[in-house]
C-alpha positions in Angstrom: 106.2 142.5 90.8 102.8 141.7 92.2 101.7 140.5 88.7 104.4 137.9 89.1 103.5 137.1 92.6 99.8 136.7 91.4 101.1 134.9 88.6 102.8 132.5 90.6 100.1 131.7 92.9 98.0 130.7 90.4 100.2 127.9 89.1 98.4 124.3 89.7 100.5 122.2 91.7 102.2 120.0 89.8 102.6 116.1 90.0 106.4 115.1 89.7 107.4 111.8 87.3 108.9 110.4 90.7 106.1 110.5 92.7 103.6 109.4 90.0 105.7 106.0 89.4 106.1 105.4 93.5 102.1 105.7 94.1 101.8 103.3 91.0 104.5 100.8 92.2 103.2 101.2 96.0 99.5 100.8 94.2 100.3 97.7 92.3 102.2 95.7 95.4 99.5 97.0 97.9 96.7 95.2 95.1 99.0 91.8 94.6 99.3 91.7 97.9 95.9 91.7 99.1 95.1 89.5 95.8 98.0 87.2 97.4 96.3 86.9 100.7 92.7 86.0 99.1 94.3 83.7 97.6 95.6 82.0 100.3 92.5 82.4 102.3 90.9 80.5 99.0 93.6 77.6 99.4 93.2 77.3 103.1 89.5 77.2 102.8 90.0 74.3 99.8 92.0 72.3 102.5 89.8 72.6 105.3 86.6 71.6 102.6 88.9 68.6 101.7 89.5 67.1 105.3 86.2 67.9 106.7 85.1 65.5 103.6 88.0 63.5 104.1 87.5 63.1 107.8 84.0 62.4 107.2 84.5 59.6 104.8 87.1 57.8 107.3 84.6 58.4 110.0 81.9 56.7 108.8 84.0 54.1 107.2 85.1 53.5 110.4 81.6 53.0 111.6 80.1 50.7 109.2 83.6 48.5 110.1 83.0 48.6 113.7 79.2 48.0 113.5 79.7 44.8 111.7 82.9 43.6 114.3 80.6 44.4 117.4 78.0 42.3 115.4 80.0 39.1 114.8 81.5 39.5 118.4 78.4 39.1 119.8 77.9 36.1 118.2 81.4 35.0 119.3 80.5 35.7 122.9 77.2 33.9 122.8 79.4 30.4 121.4 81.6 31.3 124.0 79.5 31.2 126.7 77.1 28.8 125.9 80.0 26.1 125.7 80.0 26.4 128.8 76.2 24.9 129.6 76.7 21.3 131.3 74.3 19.6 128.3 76.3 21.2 125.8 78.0 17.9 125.3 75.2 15.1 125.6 72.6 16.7 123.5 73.1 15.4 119.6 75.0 17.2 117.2 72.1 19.2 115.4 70.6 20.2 118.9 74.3 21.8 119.9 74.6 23.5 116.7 70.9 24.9 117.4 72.1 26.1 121.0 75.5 26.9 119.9 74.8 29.0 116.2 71.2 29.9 116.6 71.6 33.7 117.4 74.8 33.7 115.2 75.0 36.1 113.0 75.5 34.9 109.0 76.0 37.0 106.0 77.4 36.3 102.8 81.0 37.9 103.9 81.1 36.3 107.5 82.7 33.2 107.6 81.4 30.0 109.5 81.9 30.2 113.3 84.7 27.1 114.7 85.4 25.9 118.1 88.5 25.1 119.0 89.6 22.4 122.1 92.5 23.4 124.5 94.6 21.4 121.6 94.0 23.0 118.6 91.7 20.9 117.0 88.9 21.8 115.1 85.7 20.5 117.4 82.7 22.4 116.1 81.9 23.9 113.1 78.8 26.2 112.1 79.0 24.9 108.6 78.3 21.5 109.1 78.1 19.1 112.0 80.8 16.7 110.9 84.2 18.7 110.6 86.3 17.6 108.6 89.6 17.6 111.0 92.3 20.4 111.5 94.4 21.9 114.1 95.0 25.5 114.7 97.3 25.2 117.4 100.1 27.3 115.9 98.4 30.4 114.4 98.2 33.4 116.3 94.8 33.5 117.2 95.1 30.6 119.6 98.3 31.3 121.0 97.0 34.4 121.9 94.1 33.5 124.0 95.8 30.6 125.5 99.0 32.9 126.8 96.7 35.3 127.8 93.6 35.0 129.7 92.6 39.1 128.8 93.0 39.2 125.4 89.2 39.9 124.8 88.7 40.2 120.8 91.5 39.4 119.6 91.5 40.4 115.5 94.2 38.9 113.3 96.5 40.0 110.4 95.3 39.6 107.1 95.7 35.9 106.4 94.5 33.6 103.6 91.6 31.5 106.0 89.6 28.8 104.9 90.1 29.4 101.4 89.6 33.3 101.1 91.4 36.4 102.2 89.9 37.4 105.5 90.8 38.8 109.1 90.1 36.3 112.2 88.1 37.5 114.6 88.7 35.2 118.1 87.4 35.0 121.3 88.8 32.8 124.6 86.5 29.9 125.9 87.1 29.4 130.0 85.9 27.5 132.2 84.3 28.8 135.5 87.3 29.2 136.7 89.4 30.8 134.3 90.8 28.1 133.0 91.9 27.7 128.8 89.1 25.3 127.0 89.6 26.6 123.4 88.7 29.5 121.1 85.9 30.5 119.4 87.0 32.0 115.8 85.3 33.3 112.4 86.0 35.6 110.2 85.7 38.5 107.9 86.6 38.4 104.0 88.2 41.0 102.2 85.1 41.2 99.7 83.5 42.7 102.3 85.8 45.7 102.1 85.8 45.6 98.4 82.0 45.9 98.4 82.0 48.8 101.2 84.8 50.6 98.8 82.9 50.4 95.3 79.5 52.2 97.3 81.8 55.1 97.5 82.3 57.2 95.0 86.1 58.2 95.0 89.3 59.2 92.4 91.4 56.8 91.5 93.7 57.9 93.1 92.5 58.6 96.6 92.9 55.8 99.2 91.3 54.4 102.1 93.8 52.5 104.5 91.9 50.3 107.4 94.3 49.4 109.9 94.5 48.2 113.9 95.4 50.0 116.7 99.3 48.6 116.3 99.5 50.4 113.0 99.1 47.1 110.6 97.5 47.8 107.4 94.4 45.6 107.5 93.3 46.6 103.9 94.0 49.6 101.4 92.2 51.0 98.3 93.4 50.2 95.6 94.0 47.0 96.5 97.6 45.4 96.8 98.1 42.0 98.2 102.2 43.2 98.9 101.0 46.2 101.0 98.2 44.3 103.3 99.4 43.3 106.7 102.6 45.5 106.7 103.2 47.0 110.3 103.8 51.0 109.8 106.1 50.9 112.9 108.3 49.4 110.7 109.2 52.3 108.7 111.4 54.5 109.1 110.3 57.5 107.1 107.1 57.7 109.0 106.1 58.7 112.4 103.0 58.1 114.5 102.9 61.7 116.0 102.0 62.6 111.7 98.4 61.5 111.7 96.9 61.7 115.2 93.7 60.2 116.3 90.8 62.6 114.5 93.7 64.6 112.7 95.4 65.4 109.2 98.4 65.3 107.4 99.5 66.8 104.3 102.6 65.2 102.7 103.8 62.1 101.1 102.5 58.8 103.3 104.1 56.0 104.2 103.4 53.3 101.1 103.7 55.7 97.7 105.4 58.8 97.1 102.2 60.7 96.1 101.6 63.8 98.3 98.3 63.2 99.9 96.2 65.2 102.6 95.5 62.0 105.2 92.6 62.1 107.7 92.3 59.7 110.0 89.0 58.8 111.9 88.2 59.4 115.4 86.3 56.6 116.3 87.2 53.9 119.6 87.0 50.4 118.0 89.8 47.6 117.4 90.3 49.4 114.1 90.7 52.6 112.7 90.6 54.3 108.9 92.3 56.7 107.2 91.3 58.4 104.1 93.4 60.1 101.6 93.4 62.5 98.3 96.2 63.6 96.3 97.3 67.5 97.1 97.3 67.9 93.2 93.3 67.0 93.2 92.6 69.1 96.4 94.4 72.1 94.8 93.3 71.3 91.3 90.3 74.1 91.1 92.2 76.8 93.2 95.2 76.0 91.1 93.2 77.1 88.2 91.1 80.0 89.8 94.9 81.4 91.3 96.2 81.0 87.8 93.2 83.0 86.4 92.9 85.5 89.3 97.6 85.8 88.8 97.3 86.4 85.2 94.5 89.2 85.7 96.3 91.0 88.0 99.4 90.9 86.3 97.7 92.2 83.4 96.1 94.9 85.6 100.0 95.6 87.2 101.3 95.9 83.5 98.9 98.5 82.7 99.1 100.3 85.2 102.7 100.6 85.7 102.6 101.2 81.9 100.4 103.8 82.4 102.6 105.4 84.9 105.6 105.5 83.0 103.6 106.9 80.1 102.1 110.0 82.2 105.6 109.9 84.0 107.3 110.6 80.3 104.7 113.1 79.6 104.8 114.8 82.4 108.8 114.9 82.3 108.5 116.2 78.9 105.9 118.7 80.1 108.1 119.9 83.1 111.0 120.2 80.6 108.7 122.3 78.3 107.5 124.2 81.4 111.0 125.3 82.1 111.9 126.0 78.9 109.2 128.5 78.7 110.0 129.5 82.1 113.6 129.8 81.1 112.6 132.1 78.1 110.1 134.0 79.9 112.8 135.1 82.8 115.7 135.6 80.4 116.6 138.6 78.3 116.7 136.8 74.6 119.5 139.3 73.8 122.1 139.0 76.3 120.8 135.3 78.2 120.9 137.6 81.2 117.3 137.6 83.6 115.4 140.1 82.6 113.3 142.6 84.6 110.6 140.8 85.3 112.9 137.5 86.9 115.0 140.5 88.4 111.8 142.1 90.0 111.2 138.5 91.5 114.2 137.6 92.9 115.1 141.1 94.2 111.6 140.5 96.3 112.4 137.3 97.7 116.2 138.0 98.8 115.4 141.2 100.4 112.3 139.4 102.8 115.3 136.8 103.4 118.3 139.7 104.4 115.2 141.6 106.5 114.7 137.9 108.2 118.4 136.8 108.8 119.3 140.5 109.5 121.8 141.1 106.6 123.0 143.0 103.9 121.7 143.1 99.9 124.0 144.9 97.6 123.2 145.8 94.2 124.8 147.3 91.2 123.3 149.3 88.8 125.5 149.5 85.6 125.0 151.3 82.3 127.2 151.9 78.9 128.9 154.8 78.5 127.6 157.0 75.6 125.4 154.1 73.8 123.0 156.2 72.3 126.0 157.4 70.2 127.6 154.6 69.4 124.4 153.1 68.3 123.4 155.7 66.1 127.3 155.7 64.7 127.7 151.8 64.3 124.0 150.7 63.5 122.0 148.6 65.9 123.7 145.4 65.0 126.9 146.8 66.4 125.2 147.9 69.4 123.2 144.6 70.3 127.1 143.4 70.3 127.9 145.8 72.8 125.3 144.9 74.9 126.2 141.1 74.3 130.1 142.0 75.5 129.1 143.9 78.4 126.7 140.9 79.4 129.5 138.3 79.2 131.9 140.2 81.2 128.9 140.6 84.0 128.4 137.2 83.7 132.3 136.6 84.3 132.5 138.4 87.4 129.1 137.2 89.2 129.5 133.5 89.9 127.9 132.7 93.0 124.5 130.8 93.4 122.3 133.2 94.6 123.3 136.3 92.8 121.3 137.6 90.1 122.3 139.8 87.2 120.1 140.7 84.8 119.5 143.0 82.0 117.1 146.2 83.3 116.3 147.8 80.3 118.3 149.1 77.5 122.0 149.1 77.7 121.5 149.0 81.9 122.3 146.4 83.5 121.7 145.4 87.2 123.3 143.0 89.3 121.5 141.3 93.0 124.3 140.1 95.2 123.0 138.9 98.6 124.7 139.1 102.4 127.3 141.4 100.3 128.3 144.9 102.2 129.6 147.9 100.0 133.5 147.2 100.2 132.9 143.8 98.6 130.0 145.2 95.8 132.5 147.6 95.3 135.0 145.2 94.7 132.6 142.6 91.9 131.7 146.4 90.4 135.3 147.3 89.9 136.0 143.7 88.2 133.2 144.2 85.8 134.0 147.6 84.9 137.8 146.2 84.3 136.2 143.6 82.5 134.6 146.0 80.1 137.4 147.9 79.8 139.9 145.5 78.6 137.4 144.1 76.1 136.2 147.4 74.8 140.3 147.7 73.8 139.8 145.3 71.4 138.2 147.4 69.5 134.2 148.0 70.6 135.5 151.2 72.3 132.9 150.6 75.2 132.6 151.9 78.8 130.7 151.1 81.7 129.8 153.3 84.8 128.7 151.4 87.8 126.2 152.7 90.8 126.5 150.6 93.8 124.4 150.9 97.3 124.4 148.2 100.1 122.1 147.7 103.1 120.5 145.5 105.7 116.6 145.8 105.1 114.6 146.7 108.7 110.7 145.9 108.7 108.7 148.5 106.6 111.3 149.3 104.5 110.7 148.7 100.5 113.3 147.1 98.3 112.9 150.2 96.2 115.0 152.0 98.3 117.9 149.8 97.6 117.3 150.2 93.7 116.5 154.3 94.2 120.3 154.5 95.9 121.8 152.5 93.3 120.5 154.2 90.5 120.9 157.5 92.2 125.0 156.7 92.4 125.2 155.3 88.8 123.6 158.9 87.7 126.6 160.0 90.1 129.0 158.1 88.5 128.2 159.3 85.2 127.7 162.8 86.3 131.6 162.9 87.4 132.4 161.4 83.9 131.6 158.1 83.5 133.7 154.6 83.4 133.5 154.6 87.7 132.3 153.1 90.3 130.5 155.3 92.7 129.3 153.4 96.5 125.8 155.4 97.9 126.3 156.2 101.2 123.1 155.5 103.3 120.6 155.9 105.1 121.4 160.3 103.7 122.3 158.8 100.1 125.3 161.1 99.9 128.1 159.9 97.2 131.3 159.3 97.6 133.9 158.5 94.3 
């Protein structure tokens, strides 16, 4: 008994299949999903990398534009207010282009400073001193300053002037007191964006939009003639509140259907830029490196599950192979009953239970009648048979869970049956020996005497006692001549048939 006990503490502890394939599934979605999050760190910090360049571009875009407005304004101011010098119109023609265009500012994409009169017409020119004559009394540019004395700078929509593409830049000339004497107008060609685009090195297919303050597209890269002065208030599919001043927006804009991240610049002037890249471009390398790092790691999950089920088979087959042995080493190979060693076992643990829970452990101690003889008569053969009947008639009789019947040595048998008392052991010992009986008329002339003791352990007490009763009312049983059932009565162990 202790050699079991010893036997069994000694037994590693054993992983089961379940648990192994639950820690690898748990493994491999606890891995993907910090793999997951990195990679989503990886794309956020790919967005944020492509608006801070975005938001730079647009930036200082914006700046170059707003330097070179503030410059040719100045120059409009200065014609504006020296129009206003009494002489201004008695010195001779080259003196007053002198005082008029001297601090003006020229460049190869500024167009020629004009003076308008209260009417329109084309008075002064910075190009030459004899104008040839025109009146501008209907464009926007003049209306504007002559409805409204505040209209400061006034910059027009994209408009083919003089000639060329360009944007009108207009101030108001008043007299001293206020009132409408013309406007001062030049202007600004589109080659001058076209050269500030090609100095930038950008994608095909990114785009930078220049617009006013009322949302009008003053001109796009790449270039299309249909899309320039279009007013995005206009649309319907497009909202101001998407690109705020200094902010971003990821989606499809408001010209093409290409999804673009959009940052627009943050500077103060009449105009402002936006810059945009396609989503596909800005994703492009993390697209690859999450396509790399997904197909690793699925790899990695593949293996390791596979692993799993492959330790998860083995050790199934081992546990199967465990029991087996188990299985053989607990049961006699004769009679598929325990055997004394599994009996030994269980008898331990069920009579520490009954001495917990304060209950009753019965056992039967059953032998054939007058074996020795009929083996020596019939031949060994015949008696293994014997022993085989008895067995299945045992077997028959004991059906619940935790009773144990096993074969104790020989042609005895011994049968565990816990939270039993004495009237019910004698009852199962009565049914096997009935059992026995009826099968032994068929012709293996075969008998069994039955000793049967039943008590509730107290603390001290050995389970030997238990087997010492039972064995001591079997030898009772066979002692007032056999094919009986005799009950020990304890704790004196007298006998009673």
């Amino acid at each position: 008994m202790s050699g079991w006990r010893e036997a069994t503490a000694r037994r590693p502890w054993r992983i089961s299949a379940k648990l192994l394939i639950i820690s690898s599934v748990v493994t491999v979605i606890g891995f993907s999903a910090v793999c997951v999050n990195v990679m989503l760190d990886m794309r956020r910090g790919e967005e944020a990398l492509a608006r801070q360049t975005l938001e730079n571009l647009a930036t200082s875009i914006d700046a170059d534009i707003s330097r070179n407005i503030d410059i040719y304004d100045l120059s409009l101011k200065a014609v504006a207010s020296n129009m206003l010098l009494p002489e201004i119109n008695t010195v001779s023609k080259p003196i007053r282009q002198l005082i008029l265009f001297d601090h003006a500012t020229t460049a190869k994409h500024f167009g020629a400073i004009q003076v308008f009169d209260a009417d329109g017409n084309l008075t002064i020119d910075a190009s030459t001193l004899d104008p040839v004559p025109e009146n501008r009394g209907s464009e926007d540019y003049f209306t504007v300053h002559r409805d409204n004395p505040n209209a400061g700078l006034f910059i027009s929509r994209p408009m083919l002037f003089r000639g060329a593409y360009s944007i009108v830049l207009s101030r108001r000339v008043s007299d001293t007191d206020g009132g409408f004497m013309g406007v001062v107008a030049g202007s600004i060609r589109f080659t001058y964006f076209h050269e500030l685009f090609e100095r930038l090195s950008l994608d095909p297919a990114d785009t930078i939009t220049v617009l006013k303050r009322d949302r009008t597209i003053m001109m796009r890269r790449p270039f299309d003639l249909d899309i320039i002065g279009r007013n995005l208030n206009d649309s319907q599919t497009w909202k101001a509140d998407n690109l705020r001043v200094g902010g971003s927006f990821a989606g499809q804009g408001p010209v093409d259907p290409t999804a673009r991240l959009y940052a627009r610049s943050s500077g103060t002037g009449p105009m402002f830029v936006v810059a945009g890249k396609p989503l596909s471009t800005v994703f492009a390398l993390w697209q690859k490196e999450a396509l790399r790092i997904g197909a690793v790691v699925l790899v990695l999950a593949l293996f390791v599950l596979g692993s799993a089920i492959m330790l998860a088979r083995e050790i199934g087959r081992r546990a199967d192979a465990e029991s087996k042995l188990e299985e053989m080493a607990t049961t006699d190979a004769l009679t598929g009953l325990r055997n004394r060693r599994k009996f030994d076992h269980v008898i331990d643990i069920e009579w520490r239970r009954a001495m917990r829970q304060k209950t009753q452990v019965a056992l039967l101690m059953i032998d054939a009648d007058h074996f020795k003889a009929y083996n020596d008569t019939f031949g060994h053969q015949a008696g293994d048979q014997v022993l085989v009947g008895i067995a299945i008639c045992i077997s028959d009789a004991v059906r619940r869970a935790g009773d144990c019947a096993a074969r104790y040595g020989g042609e005895e048998f011994a049968v565990l049956l816990p939270n039993t008392s004495a009237t019910d052991a004698l009852e199962i010992a009565e049914t096997i020996r009935a059992k026995v009986l009826g099968w032994s008329d068929g012709g293996a002339g075969s008998t069994v005497s039955c000793g049967i003791a039943s008590l509730a352990p107290t603390s001290g007490m050995d389970w030997a006692v238990l087997v010492a009763a039972a064995d001591k009312a079997l030898y009772a049983a066979k002692a007032g001549g056999r094919n009986q059932s005799v009950v020990a009565s304890l704790p004196k162990l007298s006998l009673v048939a």
